[in-house]
LUMMAR-128787 format. One line per 10 residues: number of its first residue (from 1); their letters; for each residue x, y, z of N, C-alpha, C. Coordinates in pm, whole numbers, always signed. Example, Ala and Ser with C-alpha at 12.3 -4.5 7.8 and 13.67 -1.06 7.14 Angstrom:
% LUMMAR-128787
1 = AS = +1319:-569:+780:+1230:-450:+780:+1320:-330:+780 | +1285:-225:+708:+1367:-106:+714:+1290:+3:+787
% end
This chain:
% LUMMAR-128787
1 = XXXXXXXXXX = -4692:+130:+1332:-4663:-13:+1343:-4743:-92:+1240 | -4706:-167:+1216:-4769:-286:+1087:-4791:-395:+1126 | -4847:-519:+1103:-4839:-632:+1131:-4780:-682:+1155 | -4655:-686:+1074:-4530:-782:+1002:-4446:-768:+1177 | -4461:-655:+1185:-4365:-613:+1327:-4392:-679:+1403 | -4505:-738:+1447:-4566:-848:+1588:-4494:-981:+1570 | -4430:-993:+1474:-4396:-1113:+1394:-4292:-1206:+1478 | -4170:-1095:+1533:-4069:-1123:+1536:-4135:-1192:+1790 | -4215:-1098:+1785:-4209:-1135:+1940:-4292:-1219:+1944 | -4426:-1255:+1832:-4469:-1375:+1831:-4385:-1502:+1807
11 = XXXXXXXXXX = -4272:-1508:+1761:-4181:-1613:+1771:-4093:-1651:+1863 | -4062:-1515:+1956:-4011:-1541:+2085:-4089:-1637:+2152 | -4251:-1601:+2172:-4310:-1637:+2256:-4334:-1814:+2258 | -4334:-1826:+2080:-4326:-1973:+2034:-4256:-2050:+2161 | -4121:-2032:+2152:-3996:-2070:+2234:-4039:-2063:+2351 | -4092:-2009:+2403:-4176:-2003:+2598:-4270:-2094:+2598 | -4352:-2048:+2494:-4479:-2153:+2557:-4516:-2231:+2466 | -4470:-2278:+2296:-4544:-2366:+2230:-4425:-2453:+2215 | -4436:-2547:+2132:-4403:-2659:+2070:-4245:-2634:+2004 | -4100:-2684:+2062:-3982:-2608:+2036:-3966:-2634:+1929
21 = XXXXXXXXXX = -4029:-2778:+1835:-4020:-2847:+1726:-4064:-2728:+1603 | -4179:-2637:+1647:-4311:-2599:+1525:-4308:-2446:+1552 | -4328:-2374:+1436:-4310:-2215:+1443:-4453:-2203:+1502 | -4450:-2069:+1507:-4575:-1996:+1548:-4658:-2010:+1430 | -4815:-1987:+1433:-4848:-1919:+1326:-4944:-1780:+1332 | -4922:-1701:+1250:-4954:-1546:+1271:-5116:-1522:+1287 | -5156:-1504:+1136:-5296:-1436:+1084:-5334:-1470:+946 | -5402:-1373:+909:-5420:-1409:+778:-5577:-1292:+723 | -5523:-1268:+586:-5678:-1187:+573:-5668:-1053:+540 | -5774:-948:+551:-5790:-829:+503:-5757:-774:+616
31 = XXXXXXXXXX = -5586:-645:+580:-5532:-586:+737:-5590:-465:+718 | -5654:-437:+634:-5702:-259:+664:-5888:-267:+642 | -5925:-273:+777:-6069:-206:+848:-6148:-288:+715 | -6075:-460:+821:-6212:-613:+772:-6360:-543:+821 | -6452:-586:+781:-6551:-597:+794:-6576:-678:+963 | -6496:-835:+945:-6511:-916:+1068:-6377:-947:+1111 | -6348:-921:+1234:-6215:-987:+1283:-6245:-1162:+1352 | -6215:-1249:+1290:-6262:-1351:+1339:-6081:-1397:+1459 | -6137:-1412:+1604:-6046:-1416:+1697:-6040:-1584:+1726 | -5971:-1680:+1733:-5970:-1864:+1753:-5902:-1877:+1876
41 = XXXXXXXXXX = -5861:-1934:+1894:-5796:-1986:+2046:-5622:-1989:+2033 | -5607:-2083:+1938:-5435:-2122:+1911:-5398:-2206:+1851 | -5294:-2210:+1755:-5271:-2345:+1646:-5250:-2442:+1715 | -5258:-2546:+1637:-5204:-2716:+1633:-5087:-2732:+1546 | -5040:-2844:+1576:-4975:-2918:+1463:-4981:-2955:+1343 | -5177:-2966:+1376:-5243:-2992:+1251:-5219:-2898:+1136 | -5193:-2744:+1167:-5193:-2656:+1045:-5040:-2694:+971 | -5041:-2730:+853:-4919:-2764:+791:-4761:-2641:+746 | -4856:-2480:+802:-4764:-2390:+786:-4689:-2390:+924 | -4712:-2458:+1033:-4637:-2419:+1133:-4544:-2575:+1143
51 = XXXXXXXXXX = -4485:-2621:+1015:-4343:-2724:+1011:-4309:-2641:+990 | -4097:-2634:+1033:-4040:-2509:+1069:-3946:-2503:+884 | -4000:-2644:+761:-3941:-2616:+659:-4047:-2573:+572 | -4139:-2505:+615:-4238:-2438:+529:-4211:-2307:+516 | -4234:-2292:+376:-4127:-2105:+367:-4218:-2040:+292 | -4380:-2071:+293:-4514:-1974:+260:-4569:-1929:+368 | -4681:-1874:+411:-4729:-1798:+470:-4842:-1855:+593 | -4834:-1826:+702:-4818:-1876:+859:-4976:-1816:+890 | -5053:-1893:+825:-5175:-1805:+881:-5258:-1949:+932 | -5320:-1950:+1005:-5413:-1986:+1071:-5558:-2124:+967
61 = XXXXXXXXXX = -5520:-2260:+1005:-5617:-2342:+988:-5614:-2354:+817 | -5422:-2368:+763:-5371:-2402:+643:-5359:-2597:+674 | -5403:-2665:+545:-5443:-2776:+575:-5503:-2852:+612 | -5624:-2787:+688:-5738:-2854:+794:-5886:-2817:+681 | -5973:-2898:+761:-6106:-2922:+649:-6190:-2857:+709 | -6257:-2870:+849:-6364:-2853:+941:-6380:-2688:+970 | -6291:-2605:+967:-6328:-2450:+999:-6377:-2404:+869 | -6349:-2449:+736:-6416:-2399:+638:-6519:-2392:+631 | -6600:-2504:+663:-6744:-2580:+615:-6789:-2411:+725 | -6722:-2342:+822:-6764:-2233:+913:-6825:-2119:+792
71 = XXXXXXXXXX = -6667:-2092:+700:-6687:-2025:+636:-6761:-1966:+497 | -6777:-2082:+483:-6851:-2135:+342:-7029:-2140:+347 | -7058:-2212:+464:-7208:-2134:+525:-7239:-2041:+529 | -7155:-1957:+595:-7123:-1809:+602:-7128:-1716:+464 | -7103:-1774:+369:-7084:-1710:+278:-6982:-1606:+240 | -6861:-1678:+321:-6720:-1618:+319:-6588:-1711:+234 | -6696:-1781:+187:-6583:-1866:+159:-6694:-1943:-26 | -6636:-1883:-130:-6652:-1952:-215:-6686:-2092:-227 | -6795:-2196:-348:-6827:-2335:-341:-6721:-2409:-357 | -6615:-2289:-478:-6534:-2352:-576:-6425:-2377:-479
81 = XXXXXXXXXX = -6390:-2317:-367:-6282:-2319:-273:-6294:-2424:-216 | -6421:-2403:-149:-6454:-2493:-48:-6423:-2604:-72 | -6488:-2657:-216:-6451:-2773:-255:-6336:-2826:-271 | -6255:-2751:-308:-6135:-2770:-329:-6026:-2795:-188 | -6093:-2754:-107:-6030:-2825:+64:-6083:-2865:+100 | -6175:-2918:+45:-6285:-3083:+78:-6190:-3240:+30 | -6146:-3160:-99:-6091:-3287:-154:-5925:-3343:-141 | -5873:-3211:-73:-5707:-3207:-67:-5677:-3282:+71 | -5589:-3357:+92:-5528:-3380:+167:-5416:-3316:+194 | -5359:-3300:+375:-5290:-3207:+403:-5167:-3134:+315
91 = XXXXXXXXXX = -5083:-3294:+284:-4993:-3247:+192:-4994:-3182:+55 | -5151:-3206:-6:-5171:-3116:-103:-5178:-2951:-114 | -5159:-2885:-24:-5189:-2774:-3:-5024:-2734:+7 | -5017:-2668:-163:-4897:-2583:-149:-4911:-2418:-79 | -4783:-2352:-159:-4808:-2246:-131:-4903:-2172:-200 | -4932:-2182:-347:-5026:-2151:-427:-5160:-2142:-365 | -5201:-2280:-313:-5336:-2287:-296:-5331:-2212:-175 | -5210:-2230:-53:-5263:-2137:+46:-5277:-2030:+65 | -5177:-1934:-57:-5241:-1816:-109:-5391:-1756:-142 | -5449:-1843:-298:-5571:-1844:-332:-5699:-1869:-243
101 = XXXXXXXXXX = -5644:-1961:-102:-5787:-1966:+56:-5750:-1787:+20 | -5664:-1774:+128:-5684:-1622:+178:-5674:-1464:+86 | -5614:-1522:-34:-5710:-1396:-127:-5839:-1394:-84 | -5951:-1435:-87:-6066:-1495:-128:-6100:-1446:-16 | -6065:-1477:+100:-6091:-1420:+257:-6080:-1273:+295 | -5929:-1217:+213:-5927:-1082:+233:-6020:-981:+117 | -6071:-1023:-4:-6170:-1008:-91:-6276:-1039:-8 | -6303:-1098:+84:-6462:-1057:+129:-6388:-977:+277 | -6292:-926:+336:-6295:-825:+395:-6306:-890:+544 | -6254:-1035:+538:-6209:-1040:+680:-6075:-1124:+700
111 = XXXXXXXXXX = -6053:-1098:+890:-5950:-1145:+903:-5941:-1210:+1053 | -5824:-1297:+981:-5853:-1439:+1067:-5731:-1444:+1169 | -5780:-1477:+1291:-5649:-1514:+1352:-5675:-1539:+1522 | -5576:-1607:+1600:-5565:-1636:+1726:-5553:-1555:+1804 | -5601:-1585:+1957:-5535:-1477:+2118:-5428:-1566:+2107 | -5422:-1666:+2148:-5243:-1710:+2121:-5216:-1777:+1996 | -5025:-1754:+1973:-5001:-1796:+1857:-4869:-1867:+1874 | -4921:-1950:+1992:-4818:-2026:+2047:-4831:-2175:+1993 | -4825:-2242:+1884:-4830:-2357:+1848:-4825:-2525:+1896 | -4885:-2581:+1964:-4895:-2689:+2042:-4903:-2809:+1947
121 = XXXXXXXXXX = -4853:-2906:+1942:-4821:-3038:+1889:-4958:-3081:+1886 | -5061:-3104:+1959:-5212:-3112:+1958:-5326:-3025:+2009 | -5448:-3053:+2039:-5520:-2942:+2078:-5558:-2955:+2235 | -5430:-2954:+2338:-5444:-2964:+2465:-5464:-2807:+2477 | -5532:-2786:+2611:-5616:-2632:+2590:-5495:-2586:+2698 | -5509:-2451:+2653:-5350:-2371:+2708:-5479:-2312:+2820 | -5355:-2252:+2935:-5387:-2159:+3060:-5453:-2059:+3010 | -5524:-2007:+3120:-5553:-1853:+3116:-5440:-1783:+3150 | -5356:-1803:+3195:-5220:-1744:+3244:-5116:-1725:+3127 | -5077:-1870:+3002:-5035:-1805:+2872:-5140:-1717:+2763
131 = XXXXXXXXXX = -5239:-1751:+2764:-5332:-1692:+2696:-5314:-1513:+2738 | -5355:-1491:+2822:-5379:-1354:+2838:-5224:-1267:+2848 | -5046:-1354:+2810:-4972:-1293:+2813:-4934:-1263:+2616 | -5063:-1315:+2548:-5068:-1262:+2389:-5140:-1157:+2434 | -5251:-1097:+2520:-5379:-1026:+2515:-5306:-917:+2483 | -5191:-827:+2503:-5144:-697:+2468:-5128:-656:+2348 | -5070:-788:+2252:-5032:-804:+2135:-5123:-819:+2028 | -5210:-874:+2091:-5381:-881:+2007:-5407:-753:+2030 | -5430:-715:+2095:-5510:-550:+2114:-5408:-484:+1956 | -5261:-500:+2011:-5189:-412:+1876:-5228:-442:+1752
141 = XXXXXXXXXX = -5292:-572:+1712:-5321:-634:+1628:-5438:-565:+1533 | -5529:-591:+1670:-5650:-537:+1631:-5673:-378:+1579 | -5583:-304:+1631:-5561:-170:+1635:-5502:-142:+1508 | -5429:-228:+1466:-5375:-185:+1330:-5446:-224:+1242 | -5517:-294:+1262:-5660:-329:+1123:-5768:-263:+1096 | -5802:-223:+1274:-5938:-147:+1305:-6061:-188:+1203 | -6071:-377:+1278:-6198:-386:+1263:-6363:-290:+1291 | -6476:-388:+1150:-6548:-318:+1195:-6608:-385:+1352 | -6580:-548:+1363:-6600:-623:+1433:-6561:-727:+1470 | -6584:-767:+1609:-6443:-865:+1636:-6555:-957:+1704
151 = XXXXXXXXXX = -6540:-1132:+1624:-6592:-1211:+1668:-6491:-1341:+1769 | -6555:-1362:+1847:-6411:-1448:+1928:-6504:-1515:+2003 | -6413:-1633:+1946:-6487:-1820:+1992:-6451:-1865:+2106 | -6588:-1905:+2173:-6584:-1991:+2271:-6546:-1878:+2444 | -6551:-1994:+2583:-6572:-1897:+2628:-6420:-1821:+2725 | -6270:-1977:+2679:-6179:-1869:+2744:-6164:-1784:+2634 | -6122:-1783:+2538:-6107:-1668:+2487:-6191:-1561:+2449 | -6308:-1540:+2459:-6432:-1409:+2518:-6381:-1365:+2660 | -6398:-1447:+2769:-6302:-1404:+2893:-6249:-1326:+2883 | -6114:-1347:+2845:-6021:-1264:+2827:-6004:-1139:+2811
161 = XXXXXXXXXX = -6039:-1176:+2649:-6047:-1004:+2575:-6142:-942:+2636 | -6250:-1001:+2679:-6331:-875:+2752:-6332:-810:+2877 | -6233:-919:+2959:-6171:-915:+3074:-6309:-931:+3195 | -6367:-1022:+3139:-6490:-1021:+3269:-6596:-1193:+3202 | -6629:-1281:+3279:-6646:-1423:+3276:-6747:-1412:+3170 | -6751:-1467:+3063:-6830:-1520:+2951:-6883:-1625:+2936 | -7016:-1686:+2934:-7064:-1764:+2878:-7127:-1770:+2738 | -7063:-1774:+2647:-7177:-1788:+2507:-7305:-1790:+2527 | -7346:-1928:+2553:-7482:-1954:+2588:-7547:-1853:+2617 | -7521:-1786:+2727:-7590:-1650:+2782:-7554:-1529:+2695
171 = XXXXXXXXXX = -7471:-1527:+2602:-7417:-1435:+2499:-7441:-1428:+2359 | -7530:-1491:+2281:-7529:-1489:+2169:-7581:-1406:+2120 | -7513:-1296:+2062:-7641:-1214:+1958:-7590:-1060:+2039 | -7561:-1087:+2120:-7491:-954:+2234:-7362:-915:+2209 | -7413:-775:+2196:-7265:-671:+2153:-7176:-623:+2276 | -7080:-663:+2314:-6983:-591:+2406:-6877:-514:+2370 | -6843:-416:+2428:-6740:-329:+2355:-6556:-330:+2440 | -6504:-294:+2331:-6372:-284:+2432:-6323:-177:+2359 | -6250:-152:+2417:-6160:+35:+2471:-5991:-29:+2391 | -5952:+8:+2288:-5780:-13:+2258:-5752:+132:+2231
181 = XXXXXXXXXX = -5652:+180:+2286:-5611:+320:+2264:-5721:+417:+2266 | -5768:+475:+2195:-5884:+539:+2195:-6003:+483:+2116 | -5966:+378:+2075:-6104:+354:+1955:-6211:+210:+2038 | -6270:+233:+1973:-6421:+139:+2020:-6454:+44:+1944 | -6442:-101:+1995:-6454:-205:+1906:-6554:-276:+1952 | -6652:-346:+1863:-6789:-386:+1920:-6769:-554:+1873 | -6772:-619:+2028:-6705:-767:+2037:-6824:-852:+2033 | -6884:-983:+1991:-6938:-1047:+1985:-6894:-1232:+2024 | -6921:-1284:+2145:-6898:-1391:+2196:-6969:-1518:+2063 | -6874:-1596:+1991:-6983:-1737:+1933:-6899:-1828:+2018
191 = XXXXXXXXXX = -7012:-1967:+1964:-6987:-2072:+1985:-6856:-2086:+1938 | -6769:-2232:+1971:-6613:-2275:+1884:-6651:-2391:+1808 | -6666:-2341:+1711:-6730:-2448:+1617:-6600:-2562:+1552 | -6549:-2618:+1621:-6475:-2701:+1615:-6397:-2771:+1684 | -6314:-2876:+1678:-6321:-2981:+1762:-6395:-3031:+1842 | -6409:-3013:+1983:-6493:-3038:+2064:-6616:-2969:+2017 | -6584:-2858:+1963:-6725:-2748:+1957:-6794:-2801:+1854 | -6750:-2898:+1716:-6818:-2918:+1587:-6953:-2940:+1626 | -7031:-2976:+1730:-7133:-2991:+1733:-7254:-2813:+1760 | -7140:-2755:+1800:-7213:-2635:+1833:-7224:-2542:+1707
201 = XXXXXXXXXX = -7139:-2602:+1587:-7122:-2543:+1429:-7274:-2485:+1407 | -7390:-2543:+1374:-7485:-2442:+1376:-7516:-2339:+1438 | -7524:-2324:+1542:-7532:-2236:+1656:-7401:-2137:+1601 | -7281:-2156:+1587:-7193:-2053:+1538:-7218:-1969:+1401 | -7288:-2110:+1314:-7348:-2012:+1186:-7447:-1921:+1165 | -7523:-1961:+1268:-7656:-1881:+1270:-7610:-1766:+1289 | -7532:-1701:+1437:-7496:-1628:+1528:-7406:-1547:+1402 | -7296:-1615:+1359:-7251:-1563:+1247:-7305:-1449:+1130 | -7430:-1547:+1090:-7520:-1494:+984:-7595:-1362:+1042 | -7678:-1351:+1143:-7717:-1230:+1193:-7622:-1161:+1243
211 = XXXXXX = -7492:-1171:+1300:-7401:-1065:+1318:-7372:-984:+1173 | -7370:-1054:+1048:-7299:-986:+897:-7444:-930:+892 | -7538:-987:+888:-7675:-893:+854:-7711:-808:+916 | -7666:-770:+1065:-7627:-635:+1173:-7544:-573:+1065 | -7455:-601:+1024:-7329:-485:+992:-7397:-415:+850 | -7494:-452:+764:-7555:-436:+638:-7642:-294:+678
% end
């Protein structure tokens, strides 16, 4: 199985539970054994690849400013980039440039993407009940990349995937593992360094920074 294949039932699911107006949006990033699997919650409206006349590539937090400044601390994300989606406004971001973000992302060897990829008109927070009916499909996800590590924001979506109550706070810096088919993936709870969470953005970078200096 490949990525591309999740493609077609992630768009079913659009039609159930997101926004009938706005496609899904997928992933994005390095698919063969990233370094970091970075796991988010679920698109907005805000990302400009999920209008249904956009005919480039459906990955995750195309158009938006605030998750970079994540990556760019991090040292995942080039000055020259950065800057360059500092200064664009939404509609500036063709297909070109949204190419050149995620080269740059899969050149440092990670990959980006949601537990759901059910697209919502704003950032009203979905159930645990749609959320955990992506959790099968993420596992396939993950399985076909075979991270070295899977980081996942905030605390419903840690929940979930780990299938047992998460608090960050009480989690930072702590390795949990999960079981997909036979292989062993070593999960790490951060902060959601955005929207509501922008204030917890340090706390995600730090946590960030000593997780990549673990993997060294």
């Amino acid at each position: 199985m490949k990525i591309e294949d999740l493609k077609k039932e992630y768009d079913k699911m659009q039609v159930k539970y997101g926004a009938k107006e706005l496609d899904s949006i997928y992933n994005g990033g390095c698919e063969k054994n990233p370094d970091i699997c970075f796991v988010f919650m679920n698109p907005t409206g805000k990302n400009i690849a999920s209008n249904k006349s956009w005919k480039g590539r459906k990955s995750p937090w195309l158009g938006t400013k605030n998750i970079w400044k994540l990556f760019y601390k991090v040292n995942l994300l080039s000055e020259d980039i950065f800057n360059k989606i500092q200064e664009k406004k939404p509609k500036d971001w063709n297909y070109e440039f949204c190419d050149n973000v995620y080269e740059e992302i899969t050149n440092n060897k990670i990959f980006i993407t949601n537990l759901g990829k059910c697209t919502q008109i704003d950032a009203r927070p979905l159930s645990d009940d749609v959320l955990k009916k992506y959790l099968d499909l993420l596992f396939k996800e993950i399985d076909i990349i075979k991270p070295k590590v899977i980081i996942t924001f905030g605390n419903q979506v840690s929940s979930i995937i780990l299938n047992k109550k998460i608090s960050v706070s009480e989690n930072r810096k702590i390795c949990h593992k999960i079981k997909i088919n036979e292989n062993i993936y070593n999960v790490y709870p951060v902060y959601y360094p955005v929207g509501n969470g922008i204030f917890n953005m340090d706390k995600s970078i730090e946590d960030i920074n000593w997780i990549i200096n673990a993997l060294k």
